[in-house]
C-alpha positions in Angstrom: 21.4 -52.0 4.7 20.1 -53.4 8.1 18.1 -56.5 7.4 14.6 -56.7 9.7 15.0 -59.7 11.4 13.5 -61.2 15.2 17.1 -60.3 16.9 17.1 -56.3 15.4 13.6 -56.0 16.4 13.8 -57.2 19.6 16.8 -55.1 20.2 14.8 -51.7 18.9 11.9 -52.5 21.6 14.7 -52.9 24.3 16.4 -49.6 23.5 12.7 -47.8 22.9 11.5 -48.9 25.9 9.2 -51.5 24.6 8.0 -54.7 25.9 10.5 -57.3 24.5 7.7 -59.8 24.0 6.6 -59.1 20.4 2.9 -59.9 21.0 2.4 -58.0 24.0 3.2 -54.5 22.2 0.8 -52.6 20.4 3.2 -49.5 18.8 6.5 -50.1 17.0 9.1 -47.5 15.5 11.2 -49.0 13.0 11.6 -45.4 11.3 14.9 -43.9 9.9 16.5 -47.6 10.1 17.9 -48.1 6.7 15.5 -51.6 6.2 14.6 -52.4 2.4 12.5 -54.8 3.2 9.4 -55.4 5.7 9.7 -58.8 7.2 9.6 -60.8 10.5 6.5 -58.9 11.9 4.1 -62.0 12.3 4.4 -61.9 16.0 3.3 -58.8 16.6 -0.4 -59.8 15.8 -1.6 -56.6 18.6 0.1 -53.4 17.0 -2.1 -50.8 16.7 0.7 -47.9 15.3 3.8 -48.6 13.0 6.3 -46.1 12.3 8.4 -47.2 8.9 9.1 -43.8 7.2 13.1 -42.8 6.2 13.7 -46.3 4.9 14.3 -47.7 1.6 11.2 -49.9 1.2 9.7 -50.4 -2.1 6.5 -52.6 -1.6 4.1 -52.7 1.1 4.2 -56.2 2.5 4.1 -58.5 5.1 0.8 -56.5 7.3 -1.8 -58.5 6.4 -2.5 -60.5 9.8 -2.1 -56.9 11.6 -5.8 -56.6 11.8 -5.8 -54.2 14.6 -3.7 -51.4 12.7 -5.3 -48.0 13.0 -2.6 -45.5 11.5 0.4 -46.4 9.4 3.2 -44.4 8.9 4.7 -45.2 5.5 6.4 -41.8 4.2 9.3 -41.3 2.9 10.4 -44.6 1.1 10.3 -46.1 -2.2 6.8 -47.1 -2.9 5.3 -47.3 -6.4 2.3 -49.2 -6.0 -0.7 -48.6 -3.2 -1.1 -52.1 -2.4 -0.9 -54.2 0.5 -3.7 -52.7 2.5 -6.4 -54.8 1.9 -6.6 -57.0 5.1 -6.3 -53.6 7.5 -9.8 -53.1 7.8 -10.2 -51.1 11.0 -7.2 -48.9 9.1 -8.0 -44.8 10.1 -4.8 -43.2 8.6 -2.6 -44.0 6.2 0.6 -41.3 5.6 2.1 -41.8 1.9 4.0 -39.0 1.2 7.1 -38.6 -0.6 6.8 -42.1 -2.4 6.5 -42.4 -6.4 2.7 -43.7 -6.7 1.2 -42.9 -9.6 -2.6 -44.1 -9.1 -4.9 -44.8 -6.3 -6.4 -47.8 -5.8 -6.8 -50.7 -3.1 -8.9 -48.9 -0.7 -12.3 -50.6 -1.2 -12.0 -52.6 1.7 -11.1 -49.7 4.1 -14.8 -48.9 5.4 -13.2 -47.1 8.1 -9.9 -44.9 6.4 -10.4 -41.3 7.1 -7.4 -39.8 6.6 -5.1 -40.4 3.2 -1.4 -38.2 2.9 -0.3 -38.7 -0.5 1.7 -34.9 -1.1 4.7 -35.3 -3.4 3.8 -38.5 -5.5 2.9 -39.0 -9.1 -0.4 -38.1 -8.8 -1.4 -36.2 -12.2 -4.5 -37.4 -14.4 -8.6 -37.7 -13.5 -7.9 -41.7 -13.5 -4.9 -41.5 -10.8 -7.4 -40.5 -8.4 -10.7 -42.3 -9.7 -9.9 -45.0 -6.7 -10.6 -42.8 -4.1 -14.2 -43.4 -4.8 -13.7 -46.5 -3.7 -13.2 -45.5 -0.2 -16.5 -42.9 0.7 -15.4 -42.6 4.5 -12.5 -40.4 3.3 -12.7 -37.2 4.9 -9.0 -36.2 5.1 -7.2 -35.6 1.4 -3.7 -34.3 1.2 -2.9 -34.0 -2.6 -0.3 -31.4 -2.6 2.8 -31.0 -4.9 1.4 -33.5 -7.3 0.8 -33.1 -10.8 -2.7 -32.8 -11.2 -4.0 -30.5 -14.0 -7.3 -31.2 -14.7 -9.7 -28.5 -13.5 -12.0 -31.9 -13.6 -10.7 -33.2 -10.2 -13.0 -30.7 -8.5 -16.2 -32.3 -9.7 -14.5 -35.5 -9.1 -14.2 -34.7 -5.4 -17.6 -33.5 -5.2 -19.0 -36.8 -5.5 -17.2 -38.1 -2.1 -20.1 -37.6 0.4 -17.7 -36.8 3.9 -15.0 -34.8 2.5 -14.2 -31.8 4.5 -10.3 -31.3 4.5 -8.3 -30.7 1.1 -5.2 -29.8 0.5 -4.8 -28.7 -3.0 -2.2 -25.9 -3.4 1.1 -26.5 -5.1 -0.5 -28.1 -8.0 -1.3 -26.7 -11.7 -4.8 -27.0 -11.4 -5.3 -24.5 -8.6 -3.8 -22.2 -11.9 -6.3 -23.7 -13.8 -9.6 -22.7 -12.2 -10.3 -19.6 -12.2 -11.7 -18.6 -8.5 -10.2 -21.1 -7.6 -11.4 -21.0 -4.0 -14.7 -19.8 -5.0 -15.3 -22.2 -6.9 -14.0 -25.4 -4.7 -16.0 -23.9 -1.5 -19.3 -23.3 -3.7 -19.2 -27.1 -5.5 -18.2 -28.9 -2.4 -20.7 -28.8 0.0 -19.6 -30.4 2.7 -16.1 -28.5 2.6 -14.7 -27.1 6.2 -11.2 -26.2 5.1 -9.6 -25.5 2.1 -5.6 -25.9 1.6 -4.1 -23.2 4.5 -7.0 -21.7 6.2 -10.7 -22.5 7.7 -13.9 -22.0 5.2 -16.2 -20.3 8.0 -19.9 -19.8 7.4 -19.8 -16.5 5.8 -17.4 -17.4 3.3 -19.6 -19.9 2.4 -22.0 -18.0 1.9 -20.8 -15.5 0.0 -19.1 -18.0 -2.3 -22.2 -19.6 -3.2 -23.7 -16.5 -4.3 -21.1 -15.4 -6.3 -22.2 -19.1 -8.3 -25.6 -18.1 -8.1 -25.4 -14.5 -9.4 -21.6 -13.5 -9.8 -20.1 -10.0 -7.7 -23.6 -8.5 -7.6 -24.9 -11.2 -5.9 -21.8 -11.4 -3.5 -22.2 -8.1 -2.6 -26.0 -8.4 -1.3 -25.0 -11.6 0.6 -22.5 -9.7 2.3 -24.7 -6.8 3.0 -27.7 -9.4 4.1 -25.1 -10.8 6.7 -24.5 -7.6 7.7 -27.8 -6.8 8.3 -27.8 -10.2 10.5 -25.1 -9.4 12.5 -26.8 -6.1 13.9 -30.8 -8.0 14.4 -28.6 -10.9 16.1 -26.7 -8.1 17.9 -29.6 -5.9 18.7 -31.9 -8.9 20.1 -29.0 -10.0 22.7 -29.2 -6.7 24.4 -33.1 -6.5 24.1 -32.9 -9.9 25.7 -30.3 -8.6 28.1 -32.4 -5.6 29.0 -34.9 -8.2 30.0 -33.2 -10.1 31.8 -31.7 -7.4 34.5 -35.4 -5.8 34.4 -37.1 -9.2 35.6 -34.0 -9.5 38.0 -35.0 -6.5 39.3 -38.3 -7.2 39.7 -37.7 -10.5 40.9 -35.3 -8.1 43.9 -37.8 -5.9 44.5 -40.6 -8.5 45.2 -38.4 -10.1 47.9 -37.6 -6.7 49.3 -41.4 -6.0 49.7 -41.8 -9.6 51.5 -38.7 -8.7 53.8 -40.1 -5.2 54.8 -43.4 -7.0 55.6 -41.7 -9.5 57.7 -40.0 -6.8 59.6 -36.4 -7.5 58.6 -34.5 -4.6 57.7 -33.0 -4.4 53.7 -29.9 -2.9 52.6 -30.4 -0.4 49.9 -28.8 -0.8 46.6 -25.7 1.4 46.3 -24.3 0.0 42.9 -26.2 3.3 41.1 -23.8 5.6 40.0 -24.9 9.4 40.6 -23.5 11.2 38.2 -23.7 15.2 39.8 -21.5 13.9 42.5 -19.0 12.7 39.6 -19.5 16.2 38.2 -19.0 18.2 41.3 -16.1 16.3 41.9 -14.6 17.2 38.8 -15.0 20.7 38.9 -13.6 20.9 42.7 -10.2 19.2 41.4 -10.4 21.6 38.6 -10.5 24.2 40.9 -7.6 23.6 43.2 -5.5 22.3 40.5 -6.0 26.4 38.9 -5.9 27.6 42.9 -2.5 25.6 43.0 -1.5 27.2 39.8 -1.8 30.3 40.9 0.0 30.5 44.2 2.8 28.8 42.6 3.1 31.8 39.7 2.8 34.3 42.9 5.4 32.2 44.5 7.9 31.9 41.5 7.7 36.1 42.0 8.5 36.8 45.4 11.2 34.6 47.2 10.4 35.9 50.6 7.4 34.0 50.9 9.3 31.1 50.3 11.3 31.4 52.9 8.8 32.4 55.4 6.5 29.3 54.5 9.5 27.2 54.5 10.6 28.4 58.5 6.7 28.2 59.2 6.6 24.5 58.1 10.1 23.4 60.1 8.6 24.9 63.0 4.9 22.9 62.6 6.7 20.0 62.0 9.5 20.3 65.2 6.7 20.9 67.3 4.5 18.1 66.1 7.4 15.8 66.8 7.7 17.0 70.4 10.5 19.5 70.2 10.3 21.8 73.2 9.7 25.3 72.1 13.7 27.0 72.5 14.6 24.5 69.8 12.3 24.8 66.9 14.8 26.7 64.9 17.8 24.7 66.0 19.6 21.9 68.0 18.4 22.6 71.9 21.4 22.9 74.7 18.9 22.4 77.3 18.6 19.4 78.9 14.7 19.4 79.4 12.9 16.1 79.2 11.7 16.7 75.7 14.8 16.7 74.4 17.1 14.5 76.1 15.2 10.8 77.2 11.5 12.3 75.8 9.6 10.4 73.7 9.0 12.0 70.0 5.1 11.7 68.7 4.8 9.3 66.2 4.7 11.0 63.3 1.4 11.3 61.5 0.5 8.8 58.0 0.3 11.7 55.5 -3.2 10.9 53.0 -2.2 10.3 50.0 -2.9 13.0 47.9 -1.7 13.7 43.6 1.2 14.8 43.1 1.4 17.4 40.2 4.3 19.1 38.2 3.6 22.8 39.5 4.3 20.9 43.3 7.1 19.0 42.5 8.7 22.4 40.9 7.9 24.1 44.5 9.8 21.4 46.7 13.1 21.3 44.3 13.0 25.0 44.4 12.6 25.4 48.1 15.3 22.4 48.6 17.5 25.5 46.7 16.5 27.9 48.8 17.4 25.8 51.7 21.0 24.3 50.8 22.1 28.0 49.8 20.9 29.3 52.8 23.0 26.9 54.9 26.2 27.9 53.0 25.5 31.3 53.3 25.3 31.1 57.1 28.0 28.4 57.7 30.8 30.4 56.1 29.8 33.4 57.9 30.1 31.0 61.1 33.3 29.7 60.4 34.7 33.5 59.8 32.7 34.5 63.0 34.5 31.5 64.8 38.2 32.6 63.5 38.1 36.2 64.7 36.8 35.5 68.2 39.6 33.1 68.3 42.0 35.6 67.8 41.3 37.5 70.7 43.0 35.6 73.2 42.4 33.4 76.4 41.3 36.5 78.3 37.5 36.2 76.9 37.1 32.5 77.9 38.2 33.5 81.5 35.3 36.4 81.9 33.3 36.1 85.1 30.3 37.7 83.2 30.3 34.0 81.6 29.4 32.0 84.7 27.0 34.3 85.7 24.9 34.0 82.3 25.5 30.2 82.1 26.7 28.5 79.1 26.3 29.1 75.9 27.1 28.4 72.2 26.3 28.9 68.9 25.5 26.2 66.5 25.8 26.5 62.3 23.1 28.8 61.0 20.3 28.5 63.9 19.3 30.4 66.4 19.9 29.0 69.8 18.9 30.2 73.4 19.9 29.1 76.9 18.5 28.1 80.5 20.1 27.1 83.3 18.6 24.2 84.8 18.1 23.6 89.0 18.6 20.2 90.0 16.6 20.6 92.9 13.6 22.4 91.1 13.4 19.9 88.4 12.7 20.8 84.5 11.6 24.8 84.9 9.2 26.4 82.8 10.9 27.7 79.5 11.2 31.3 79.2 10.3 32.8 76.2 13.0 34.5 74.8 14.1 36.2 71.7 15.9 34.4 69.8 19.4 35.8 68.8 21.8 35.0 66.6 25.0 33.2 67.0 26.5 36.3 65.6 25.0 38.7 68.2 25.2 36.9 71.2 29.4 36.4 70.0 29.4 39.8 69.9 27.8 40.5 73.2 30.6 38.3 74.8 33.1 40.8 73.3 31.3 44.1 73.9 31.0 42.9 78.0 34.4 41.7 78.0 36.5 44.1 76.3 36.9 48.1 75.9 35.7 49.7 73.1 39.1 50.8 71.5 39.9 47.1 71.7 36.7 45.8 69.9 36.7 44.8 66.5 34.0 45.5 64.0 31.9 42.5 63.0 30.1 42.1 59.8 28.3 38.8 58.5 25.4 38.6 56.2 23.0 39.2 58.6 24.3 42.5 60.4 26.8 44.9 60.5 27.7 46.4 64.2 27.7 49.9 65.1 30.3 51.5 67.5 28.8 53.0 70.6 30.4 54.4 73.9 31.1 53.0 76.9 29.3 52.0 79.8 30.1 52.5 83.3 30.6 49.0 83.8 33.1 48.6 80.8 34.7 51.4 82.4 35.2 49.5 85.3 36.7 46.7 84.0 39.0 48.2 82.0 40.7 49.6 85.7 40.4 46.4 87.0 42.4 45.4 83.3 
């Protein structure tokens, strides 16, 4: 064991942080130190809190000239007798738990004690606990896993004028009484909590009707608070209603004296008008069953998918400042509104809802779309190997130059203008658009006799032999 001497405690304020001069300090821990004895304290005359729980002391000694003390931590230790405390009169709590004291008694001089911790003593008979009428400032009482039996203790406690906190649980008695908490609440008036929970108002109530008159009596307490509850309820919103009626009066008088004054006053819009609200339902209600529709008539005829989705490419290609030859494709022209012209910006789209039956449209149309392109790029790529086949004679055909250049691009439709760099940008011709395949095919039928052209077929169309014209004719003698 570590004796408390000067040197040790000196050393404790050191490592704690403490002021090394005793007198000066007014909190000490000496807790969980392994002292047996309390000694060598006399100069600290100013303490206010002492920590001394987890040792081994077994009397309360040497705190009489600590007249300042206001709590006092003495748990935990070997104490048998509750002594010692006589000379701490401005004492406020006192913690002696886990010691061995059998009886209370010692606290007449502690006008001022309010809270006492005694849980796991030797506290068991009326007598053991007679002392704490001794002390009538007690309004704190920790009692629990003691011994007490007596169902006696209750009226015992009732006699303590500011007791409000009890901890009684873990003993035989609470066994003993029958209603136990009833019975507590109802005897002891004063009484705001009772071992692990609050005793509110109603409870209270209830409790002492049930000592009045037993359940029957209970029962028409609870049904008269009840009752309160809905007159307290009903008279805030009576009194509410008041209130926004005299503010509205209080408004409209100030109005009047505005008006009067000649100064204009903004109406009150905060009035909800609920036809609008209505008629805005039922509109939603009907596009959403509009949107329904056209989506079932949809799902039935693919066609019209594709036609709105060309329709709504070409919208958008022209919003964007496509010139008008390449709406349906990449443009070969070299007008100003494809090569160096500015696109519009592209207009914020409102935000609108978003429901299921046009979510289902866009994946389907993405579909649509993606095998639409493979279609039409394999029949490009077997378009592109047979008019490779034919030799370098068709690249070298004077009918080329005169036409001007052209090509065909992967599934669009393309058409071509030669440009004069003298005349500037020309006016675009409108022309039909043709397909990669036919105007491939064109090339061939100008440059080659008939017995020599092959038949095309693609997804699109399928070629029909015809006869020769006179100009075929002639250059197949000039062949």
């Amino acid at each position: 064991m570590t004796e408390m001497n000067p040197k040790v405690l000196r050393k404790i304020c050191k490592d704690m942080g403490l002021y090394t001069t005793p007198c000066v300090n007014d909190m000490l821990y000496l807790h969980y130190k392994g002292f047996k004895k309390i000694e060598s304290l006399e100069e600290y005359t100013d303490l206010k809190v002492l920590y001394l729980e987890g040792n081994g002391f077994t009397k309360i000694e040497g705190l009489s000239h600590m007249s300042k003390m206001r709590a006092l931590y003495l748990q935990e230790n070997c104490f048998n007798v509750l002594e010692g405390l006589d000379q701490l009169t401005q004492l406020d709590s006192v913690n002696l738990s886990q010691n061995f004291i059998p009886k209370i008694q010692g606290l007449k001089t502690l006008t001022k004690l309010n809270t006492l911790l005694m849980q796991r003593n030797k506290l068991a008979s009326i007598e053991s606990l007679e002392g704490l009428l001794e002390c009538p400032s007690l309004c704190v009482l920790d009692f629990q896993k003691n011994k007490i039996e007596d169902p006696a203790v209750v009226d015992l406690l009732v006699k303590m004028p500011n007791l409000k906190v009890l901890y009684l649980k873990d003993n035989p008695v609470v066994q003993n009484i029958k209603n136990y908490r009833k019975t507590v609440i109802s005897k002891i008036k004063t009484l705001t909590y009772l071992d692990d929970r609050p005793v509110f108002p109603e409870e209270r109530r209830t409790a002492e009707a049930w000592a009045r008159g037993g359940r029957d009596e209970e029962k028409a307490e609870r049904r008269r608070i009840k009752e309160e509850e809905q007159q307290k309820s009903k008279r805030n919103f009576e009194w509410f209603g008041r209130m926004v009626e005299a503010a509205k009066k209080e408004k409209a008088a100030k109005d009047e004296e505005a008006r009067e004054n000649g100064i204009a006053v903004e109406e009150d819009k905060t009035e909800v008008n609920t036809a609008e609200v209505a008629d805005t339902t039922d509109e939603v209600a009907d596009q959403l069953a509009q949107l329904g529709s056209t989506y079932s008539e949809r799902m039935g005829n693919t066609s019209l998918l594709e036609e709105d989705k060309a329709n709504k490419a070409e919208e958008e290609k022209v919003k964007e400042g496509a010139c008008p030859a390449s709406v349906s494709g990449p443009c070969t022209a070299k007008c100003g509104l494809c090569s160096g012209g500015k696109k519009a910006e592209e207009p914020v789209a409102p935000k609108v809802f978003v429901t299921e039956l046009e979510k289902k449209e866009t994946q389907m149309r993405e579909e649509e779309k993606t095998k639409m392109l493979e279609d039409e790029r394999s029949s490009s790529e077997e378009e592109k190997r047979a008019s490779s086949s034919e030799g370098s004679s068709e690249d070298s055909s004077p009918c080329s130059s005169e036409m001007g250049e052209t090509r065909a691009h992967e599934g669009a439709s393309i058409a071509v203008v030669d440009l004069d760099e003298e005349e500037g940008m020309p006016d675009l011709p409108d022309l039909e658009e043709v397909s990669a395949g036919d105007m491939q095919l064109a090339q061939m039928t100008m440059k080659r006799p008939q017995s020599a052209r092959p038949k095309q077929t693609n997804n699109f169309m399928e070629e029909e032999k015809v006869a020769p014209t006179e100009e075929e004719d002639a250059i197949d003698e000039l062949d």
